[in-house]
Wavefront OBJ file of the C-alpha trace (Angstrom):
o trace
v -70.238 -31.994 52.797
v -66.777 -31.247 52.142
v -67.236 -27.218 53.066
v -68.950 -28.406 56.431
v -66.356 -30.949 57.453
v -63.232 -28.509 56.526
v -64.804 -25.691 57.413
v -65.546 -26.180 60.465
v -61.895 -27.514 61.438
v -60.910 -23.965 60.140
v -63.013 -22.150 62.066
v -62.717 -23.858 65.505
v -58.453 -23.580 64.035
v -58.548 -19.799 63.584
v -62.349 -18.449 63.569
v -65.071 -17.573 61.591
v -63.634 -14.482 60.189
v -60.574 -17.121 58.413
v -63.324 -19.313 57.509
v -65.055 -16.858 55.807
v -62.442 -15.243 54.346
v -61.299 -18.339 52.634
v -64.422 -19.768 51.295
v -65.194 -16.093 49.482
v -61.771 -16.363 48.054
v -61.764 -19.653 46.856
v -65.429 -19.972 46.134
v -66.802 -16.374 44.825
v -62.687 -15.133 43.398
v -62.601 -18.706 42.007
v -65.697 -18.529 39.990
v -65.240 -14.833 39.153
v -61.950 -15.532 37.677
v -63.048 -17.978 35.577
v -66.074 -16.262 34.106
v -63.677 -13.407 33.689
v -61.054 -16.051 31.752
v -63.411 -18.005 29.688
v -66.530 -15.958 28.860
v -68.432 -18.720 30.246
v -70.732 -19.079 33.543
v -69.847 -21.793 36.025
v -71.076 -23.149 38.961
v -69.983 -25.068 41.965
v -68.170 -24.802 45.233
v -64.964 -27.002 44.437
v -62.910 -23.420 44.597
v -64.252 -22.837 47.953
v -63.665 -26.385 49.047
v -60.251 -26.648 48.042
v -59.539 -23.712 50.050
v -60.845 -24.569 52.919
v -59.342 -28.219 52.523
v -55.877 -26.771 51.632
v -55.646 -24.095 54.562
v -56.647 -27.401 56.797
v -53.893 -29.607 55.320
v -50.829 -26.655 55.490
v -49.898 -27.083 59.195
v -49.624 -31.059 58.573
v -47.946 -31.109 55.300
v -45.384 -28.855 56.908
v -44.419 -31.282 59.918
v -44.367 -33.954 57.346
v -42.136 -32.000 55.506
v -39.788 -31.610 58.121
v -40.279 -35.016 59.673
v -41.825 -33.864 62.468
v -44.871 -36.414 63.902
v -48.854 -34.957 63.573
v -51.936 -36.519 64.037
v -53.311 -35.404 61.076
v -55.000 -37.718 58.348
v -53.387 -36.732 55.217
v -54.156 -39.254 53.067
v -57.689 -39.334 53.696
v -57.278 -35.741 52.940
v -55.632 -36.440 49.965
v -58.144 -38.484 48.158
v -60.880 -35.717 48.984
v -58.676 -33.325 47.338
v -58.097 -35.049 44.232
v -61.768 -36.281 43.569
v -62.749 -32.035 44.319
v -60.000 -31.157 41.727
v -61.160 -33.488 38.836
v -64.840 -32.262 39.189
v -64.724 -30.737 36.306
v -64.200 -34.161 34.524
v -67.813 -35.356 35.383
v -69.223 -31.887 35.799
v -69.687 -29.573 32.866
v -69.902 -26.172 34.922
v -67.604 -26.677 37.378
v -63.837 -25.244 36.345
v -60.593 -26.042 36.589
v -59.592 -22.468 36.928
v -61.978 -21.650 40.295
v -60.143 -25.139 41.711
v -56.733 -24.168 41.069
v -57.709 -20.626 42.728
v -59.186 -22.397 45.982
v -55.822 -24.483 46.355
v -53.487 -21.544 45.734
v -55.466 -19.399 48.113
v -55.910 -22.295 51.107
v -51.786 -23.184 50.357
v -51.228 -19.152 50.560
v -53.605 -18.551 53.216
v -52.781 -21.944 55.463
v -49.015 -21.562 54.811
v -49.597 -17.905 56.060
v -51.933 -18.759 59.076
v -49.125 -21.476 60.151
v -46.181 -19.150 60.106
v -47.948 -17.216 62.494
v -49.585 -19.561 64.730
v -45.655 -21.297 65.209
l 1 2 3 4 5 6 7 8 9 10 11 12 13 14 15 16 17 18 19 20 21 22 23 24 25 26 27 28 29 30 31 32 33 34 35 36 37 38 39 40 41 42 43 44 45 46 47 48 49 50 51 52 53 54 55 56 57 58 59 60 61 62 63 64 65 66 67 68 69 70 71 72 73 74 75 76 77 78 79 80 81 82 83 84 85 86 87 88 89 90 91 92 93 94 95 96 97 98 99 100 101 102 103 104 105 106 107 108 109 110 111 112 113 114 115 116 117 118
């Protein structure tokens, strides 16, 4: 539910080609990196829905930053991001390691996509 809401804010934001591009990062790199770290097989999209949900939040969190007003929902946001992230607290085969990988590569990615939208 997550992927669909986020990801289709990205895509109508900066197209399918983003969209896609972010959710094989976070999701597919995420997993594959931690299978590669551990040894282990996971499962689970919380990579790929971080990403998606991080790229999302970049152009708000940077107004907020800089005091500027948006008309974003970040707190709502917020609470979706933290109950993705501790998934692997009620989930056995979900990882921390493909999570942290979706958030650095939606922060990356967003932060990226902003500086060149503004």
């Amino acid at each position: 539910m997550i992927t669909a809401i986020y990801g289709s804010l990205i895509e109508r934001r900066h197209g399918a080609v983003v969209l896609l591009a972010l959710a094989l990062i976070g999701g597919a790199g995420g997993l594959a990196l931690a299978g590669r770290a551990s040894g282990d097989v996971f499962m689970g999209g919380n990579g790929a829905a971080l990403a998606l949900l991080c790229a999302w939040a970049v152009p708000d969190l940077s107004r907020l930053l800089r005091k500027h007003d948006f008309d974003g929902d970040l707190i709502g946001t917020g609470v979706l991001a933290t109950v993705i992230a501790l998934m692997p607290l009620a989930a056995p085969r979900a990882s921390w390691v493909a999570a942290g990988v979706g958030a650095g590569a939606g922060l990356a990615l967003g932060f990226l996509l902003d500086r060149i939208h503004h």
